[in-house]
Legacy VTK file of the C-alpha trace (Angstrom):
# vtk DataFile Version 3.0
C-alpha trace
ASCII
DATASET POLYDATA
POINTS 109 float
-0.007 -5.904 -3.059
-2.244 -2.996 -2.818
-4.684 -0.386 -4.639
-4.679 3.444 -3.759
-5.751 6.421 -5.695
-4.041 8.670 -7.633
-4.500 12.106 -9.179
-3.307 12.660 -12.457
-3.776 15.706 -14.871
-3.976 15.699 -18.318
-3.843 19.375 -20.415
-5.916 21.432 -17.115
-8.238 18.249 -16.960
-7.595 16.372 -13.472
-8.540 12.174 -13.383
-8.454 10.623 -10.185
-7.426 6.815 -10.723
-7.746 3.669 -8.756
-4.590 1.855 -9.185
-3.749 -1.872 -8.366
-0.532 -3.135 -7.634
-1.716 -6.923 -8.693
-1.631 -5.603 -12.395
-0.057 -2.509 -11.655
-2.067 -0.471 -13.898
-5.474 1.708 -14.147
-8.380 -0.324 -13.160
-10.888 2.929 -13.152
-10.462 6.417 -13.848
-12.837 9.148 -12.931
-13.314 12.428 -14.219
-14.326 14.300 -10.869
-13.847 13.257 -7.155
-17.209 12.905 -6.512
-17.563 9.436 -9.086
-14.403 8.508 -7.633
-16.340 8.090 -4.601
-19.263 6.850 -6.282
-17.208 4.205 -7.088
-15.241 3.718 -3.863
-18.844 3.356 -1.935
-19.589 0.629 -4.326
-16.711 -1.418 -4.169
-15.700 -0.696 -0.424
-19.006 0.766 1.230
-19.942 3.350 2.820
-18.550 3.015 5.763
-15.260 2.799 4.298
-15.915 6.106 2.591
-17.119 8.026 5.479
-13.762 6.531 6.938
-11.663 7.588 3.886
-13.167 10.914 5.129
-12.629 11.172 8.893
-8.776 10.418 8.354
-8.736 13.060 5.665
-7.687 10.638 2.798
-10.195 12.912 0.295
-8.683 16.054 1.120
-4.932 14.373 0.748
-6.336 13.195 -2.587
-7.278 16.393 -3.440
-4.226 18.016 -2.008
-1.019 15.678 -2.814
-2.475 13.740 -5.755
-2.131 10.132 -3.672
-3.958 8.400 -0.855
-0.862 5.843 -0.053
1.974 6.816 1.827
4.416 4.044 -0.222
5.362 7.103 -2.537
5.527 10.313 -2.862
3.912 11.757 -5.922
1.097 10.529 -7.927
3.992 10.084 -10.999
6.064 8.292 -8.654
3.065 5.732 -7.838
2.295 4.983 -11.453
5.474 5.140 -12.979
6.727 1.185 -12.370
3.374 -0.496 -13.910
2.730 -3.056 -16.513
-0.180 -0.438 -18.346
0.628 -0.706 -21.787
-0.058 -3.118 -24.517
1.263 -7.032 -23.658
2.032 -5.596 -19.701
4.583 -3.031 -21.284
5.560 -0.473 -19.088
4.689 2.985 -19.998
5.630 6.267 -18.942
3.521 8.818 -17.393
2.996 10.325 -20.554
1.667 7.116 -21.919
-0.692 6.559 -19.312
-1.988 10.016 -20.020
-2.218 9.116 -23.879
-3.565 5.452 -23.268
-6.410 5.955 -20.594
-7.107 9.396 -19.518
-6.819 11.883 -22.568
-10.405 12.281 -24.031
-12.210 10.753 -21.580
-15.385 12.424 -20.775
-16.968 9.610 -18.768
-15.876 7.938 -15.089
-15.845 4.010 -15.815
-13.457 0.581 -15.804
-9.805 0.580 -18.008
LINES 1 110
109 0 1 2 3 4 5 6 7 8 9 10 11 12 13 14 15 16 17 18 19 20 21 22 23 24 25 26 27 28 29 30 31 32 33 34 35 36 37 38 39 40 41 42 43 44 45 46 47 48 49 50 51 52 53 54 55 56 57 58 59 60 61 62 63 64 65 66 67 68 69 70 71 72 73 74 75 76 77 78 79 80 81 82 83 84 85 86 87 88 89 90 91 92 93 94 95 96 97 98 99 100 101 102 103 104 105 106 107 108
């Protein structure tokens, strides 16, 4: 069981996600790359970021939309979860509707 990050985008808007495999769902979504690794420092340190950026994990985030090599495509990585409402599973389109679309602020699901 692991957590990676993913890069969704919603109507031109892009959301970079920290996704856990315990609940398999969103368990923060930022609205720029730089919170993300606000909040990456903060839980992991920042050692672990300046890691994250030696082995180029930012610019793969940046560039492919995932920092885990279990899948290949951010929709691919979110699309067996337990998101929705009573640990339904929702599409990609759903997790768009349900925790990225309208968000203005980087903060916890």
């Amino acid at each position: 069981m692991g957590q990676y990050a993913v890069k969704l985008t919603d109507k031109d808007k892009q959301y970079y996600i920290h996704w856990s495999e315990i609940v398999d769902a969103p368990v923060y979504v930022a609205v720029s790359l730089d919170d993300y690794r606000a909040y990456f420092r903060d839980r992991f340190g920042r050692d672990a970021d300046e890691s994250s950026e030696r082995r180029g994990d930012w610019k793969r985030l940046e560039e492919t939309g995932l920092i885990t090599e279990s899948y290949q495509t951010p929709e691919e990585a979110v699309a067996c979860n337990r998101a929705g409402t009573n640990e339904r599973q929702l599409t990609v389109e759903g997790i768009r509707r349900r925790y990225l679309r309208g968000r203005t602020e980087s903060g916890v699901c």
